[in-house]
N, C-alpha and C positions, 0 to 999 in steps of 0.2 A: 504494500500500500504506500508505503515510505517513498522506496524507491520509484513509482508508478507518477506518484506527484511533483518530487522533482523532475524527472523525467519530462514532465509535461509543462513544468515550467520555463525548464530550460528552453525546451523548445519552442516559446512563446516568446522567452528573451529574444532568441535567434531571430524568430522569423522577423521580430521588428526592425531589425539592419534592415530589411529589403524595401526601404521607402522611395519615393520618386522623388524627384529634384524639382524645387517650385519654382514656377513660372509668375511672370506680371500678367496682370488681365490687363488689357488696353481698351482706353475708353476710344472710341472708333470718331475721334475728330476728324479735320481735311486731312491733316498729312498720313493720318493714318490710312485714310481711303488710298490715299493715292501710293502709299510705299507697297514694291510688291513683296510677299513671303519670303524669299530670300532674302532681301535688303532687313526687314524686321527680326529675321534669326540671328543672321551675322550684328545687327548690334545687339543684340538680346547678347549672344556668345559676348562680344566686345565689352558691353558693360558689367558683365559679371567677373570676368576677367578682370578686369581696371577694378573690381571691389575685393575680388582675392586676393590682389594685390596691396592694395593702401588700406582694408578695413584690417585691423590685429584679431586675431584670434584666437583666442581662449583656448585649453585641452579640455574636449570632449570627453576622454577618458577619467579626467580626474572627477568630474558632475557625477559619471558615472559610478566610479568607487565610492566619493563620498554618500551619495544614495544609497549605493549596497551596504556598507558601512552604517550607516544609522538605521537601514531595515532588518539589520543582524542583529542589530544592538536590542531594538523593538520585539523582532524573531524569541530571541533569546530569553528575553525578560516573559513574554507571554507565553512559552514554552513552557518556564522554569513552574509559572505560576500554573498553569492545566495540568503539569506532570505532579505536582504538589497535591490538587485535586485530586488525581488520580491514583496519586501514591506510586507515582514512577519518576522521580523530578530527573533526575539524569538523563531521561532516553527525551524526555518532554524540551528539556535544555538544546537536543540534537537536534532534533526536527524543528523546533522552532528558530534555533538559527540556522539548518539550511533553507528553511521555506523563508524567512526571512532575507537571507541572502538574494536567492533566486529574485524574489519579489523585486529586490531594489537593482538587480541588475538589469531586469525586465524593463521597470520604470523609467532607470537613467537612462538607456537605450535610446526607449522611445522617446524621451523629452531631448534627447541629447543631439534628435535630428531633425529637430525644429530650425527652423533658419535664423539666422541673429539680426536682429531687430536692424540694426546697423548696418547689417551687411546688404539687405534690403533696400535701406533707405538710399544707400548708397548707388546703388542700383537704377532704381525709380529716377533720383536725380540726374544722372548718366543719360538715362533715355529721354527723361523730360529737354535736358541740354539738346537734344537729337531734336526736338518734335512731340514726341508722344506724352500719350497723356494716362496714367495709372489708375486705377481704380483700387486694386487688391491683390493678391496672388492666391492659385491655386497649385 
């Protein structure tokens, strides 16, 4: 049972690597009319580019341990307290900091591949300089 749920958490952490890369919606003004599809990918590429360049960026990684790290912590502590209910606090301490574990490595993951506000804006600005007009990203 142990092993079945981590198991299944892991591989809930994993699958959330697999996100799409977000895009600007365009508000469809003149110039937008008139630029064709190619011309609007190649600056889309050009300004994202020009923002992974000059915006800094943080390590992902570390968001992500720190989150595993506090959900172990959390794991741990409400483990210790069920396995005490239960009259097994040791095995309760295990399972609760691995399903803690997992949990925060699931979460940081997925939070971790949100796009940075900044880098964004950055972005937006790039293209606005071009013409275009933003609305949001998907």
């Amino acid at each position: 049972m142990i092993k079945s749920l981590s198991l299944c958490l892991l591989l809930l952490a994993l699958s959330s690597c697999a996100t799409k890369d977000s895009n600007p919606n365009f508000y469809p003004n003149e110039y937008y009319k008139k630029t064709s599809q190619d011309k609007l990918q190649r600056d889309v590429v050009e300004c994202k580019d020009l923002a992974n360049h000059h915006v800094p960026k943080g390590s992902k990684w570390k968001d992500v341990g720190g989150t595993a790290v506090e959900s172990t912590a959390l794991g741990t502590a409400a483990g210790a307290l069920g396995g005490a209910i239960v009259g097994n606090t040791g095995r309760g301490v295990g399972v609760g900091a691995a399903t803690g574990a997992l949990y925060g490595i699931y979460n940081g993951m997925k939070n971790s591949a949100k796009e940075d506000p900044n880098w964004q804006k950055f972005v937006e600005q790039c293209l606005a300089d071009k013409g275009y007009k933003i609305y949001g990203w998907s």
